[in-house]
VODOBA-438305 format. One record per residue (C-alpha): residue in one letter; y, x, z; residue number from 1. Coordinates in steps of 0.05 Angstrom, whole numbers, m for minus. Each point is the difference from the previous one (the first is absolute). Layout:
% VODOBA-438305
('a', (Y, X, Z), NUM);
...
This chain:
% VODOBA-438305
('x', (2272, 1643, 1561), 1);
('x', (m58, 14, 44), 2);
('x', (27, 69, 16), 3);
('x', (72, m26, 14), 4);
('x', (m30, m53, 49), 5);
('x', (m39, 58, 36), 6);
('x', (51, 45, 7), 7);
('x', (47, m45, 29), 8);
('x', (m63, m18, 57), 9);
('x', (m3, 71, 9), 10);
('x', (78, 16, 2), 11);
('x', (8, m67, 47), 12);
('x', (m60, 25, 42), 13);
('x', (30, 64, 5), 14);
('x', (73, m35, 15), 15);
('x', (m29, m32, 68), 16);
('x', (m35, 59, 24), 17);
('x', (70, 37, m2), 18);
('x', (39, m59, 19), 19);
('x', (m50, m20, 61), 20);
('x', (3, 72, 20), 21);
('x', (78, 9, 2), 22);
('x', (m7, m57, 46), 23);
('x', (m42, 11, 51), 24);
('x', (40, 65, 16), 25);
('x', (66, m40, m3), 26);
('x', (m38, m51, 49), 27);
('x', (m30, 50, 44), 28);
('x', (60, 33, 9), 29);
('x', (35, m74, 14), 30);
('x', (45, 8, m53), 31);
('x', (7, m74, m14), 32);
('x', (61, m19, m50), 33);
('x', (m21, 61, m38), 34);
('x', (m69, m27, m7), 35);
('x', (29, m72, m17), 36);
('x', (43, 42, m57), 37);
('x', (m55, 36, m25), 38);
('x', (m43, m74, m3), 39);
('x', (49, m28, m41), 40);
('x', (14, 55, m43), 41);
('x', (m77, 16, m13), 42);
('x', (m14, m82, m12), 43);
('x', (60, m1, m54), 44);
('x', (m19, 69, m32), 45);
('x', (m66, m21, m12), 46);
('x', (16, m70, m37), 47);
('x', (49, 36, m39), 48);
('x', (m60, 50, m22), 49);
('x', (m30, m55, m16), 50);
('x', (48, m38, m32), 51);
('x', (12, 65, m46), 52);
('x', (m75, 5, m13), 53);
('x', (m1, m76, m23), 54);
('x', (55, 15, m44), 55);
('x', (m27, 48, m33), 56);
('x', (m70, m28, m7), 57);
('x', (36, m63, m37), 58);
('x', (50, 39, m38), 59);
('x', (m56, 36, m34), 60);
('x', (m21, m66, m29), 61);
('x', (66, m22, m35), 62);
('x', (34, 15, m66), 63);
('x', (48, 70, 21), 64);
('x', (67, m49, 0), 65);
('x', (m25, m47, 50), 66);
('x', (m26, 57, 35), 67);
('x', (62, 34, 9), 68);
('x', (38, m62, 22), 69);
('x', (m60, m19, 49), 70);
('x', (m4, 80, 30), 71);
('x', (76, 1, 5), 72);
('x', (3, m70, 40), 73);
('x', (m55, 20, 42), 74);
('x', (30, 67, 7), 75);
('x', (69, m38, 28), 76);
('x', (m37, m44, 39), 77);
('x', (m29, 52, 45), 78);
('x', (54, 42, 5), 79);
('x', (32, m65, 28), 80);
('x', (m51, m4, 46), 81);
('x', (2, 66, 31), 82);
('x', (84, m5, 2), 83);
('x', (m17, m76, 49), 84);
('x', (m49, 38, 35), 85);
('x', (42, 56, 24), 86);
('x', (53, m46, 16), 87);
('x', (m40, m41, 49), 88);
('x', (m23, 73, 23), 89);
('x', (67, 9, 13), 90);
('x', (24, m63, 27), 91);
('x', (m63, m4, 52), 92);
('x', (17, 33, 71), 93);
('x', (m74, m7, 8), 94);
('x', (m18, 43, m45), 95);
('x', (3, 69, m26), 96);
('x', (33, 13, m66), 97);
('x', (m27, 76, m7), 98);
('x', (m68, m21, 17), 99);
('x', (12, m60, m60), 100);
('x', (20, 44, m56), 101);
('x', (m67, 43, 24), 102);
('x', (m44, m62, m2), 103);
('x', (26, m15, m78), 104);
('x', (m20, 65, m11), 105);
('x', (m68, 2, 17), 106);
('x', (m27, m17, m59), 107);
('x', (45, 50, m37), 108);
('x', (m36, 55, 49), 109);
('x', (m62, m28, m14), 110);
('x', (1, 2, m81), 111);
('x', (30, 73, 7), 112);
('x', (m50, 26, 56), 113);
('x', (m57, m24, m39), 114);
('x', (23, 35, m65), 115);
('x', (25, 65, 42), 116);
('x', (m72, 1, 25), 117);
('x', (m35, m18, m62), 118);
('x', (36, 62, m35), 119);
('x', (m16, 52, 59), 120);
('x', (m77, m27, m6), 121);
('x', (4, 0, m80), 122);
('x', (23, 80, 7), 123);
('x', (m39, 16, 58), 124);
('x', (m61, m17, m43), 125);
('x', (7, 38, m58), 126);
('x', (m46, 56, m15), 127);
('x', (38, 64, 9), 128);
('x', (61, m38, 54), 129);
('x', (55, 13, m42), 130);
('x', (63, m28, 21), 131);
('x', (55, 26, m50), 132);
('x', (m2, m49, m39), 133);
């Protein structure tokens, strides 16, 4: 459990960095309802990575029927999330719906960045650099 709870440090670490980069250059730029959008999105994509991390931490604990039924509710239960946080993206003149479905997908970009990275590294260091496989 130790490793899940430093992973998710390192993948939320990693989340800010990219999320407090995107906006300063919306910011600079003075691009504010598109930095409002991304705000929102980026503050409900990361509870629902966490919310999926928490599920899955507790699921691991329970017998495999409760599990599913627990997984599946949680799994709803986001998804319901996401669907009332793009319709307030909508809804909102004030802010940017684009720039919302971006900021849910930060920690998406994250997750896959990291393991795009840590597969170029893993090949880049093998002894004679072969990449066809």
């Amino acid at each position: 459990m130790e490793k899940i709870s430093l992973l998710k440090q390192q993948l939320t670490k990693q989340f800010f960095i990219l999320y407090f980069v995107l906006l300063a250059v919306l910011l600079i730029q003075g691009s504010y309802t598109e930095a409002y959008g991304l705000s929102f999105g980026a503050i409900m994509g990361i509870l629902s990575f966490y919310l999926l991390a928490n599920t899955l931490q507790k699921s691991l604990q329970m017998d495999p029927q409760k599990a599913r039924f627990f997984v599946t509710a949680h799994y709803i239960l986001r998804y319901t999330l996401v669907l009332l946080i793009l319709l307030v993206a909508i809804k909102r003149v004030d802010m940017d719906f684009i720039w919302a479905v971006i900021g849910l997908l930060v920690p998406k970009a994250v997750i896959f960045g990291g393991n795009f990275f840590s597969l170029i590294m893993r090949r880049r260091n093998r002894p004679n650099n072969d990449f066809s496989s």
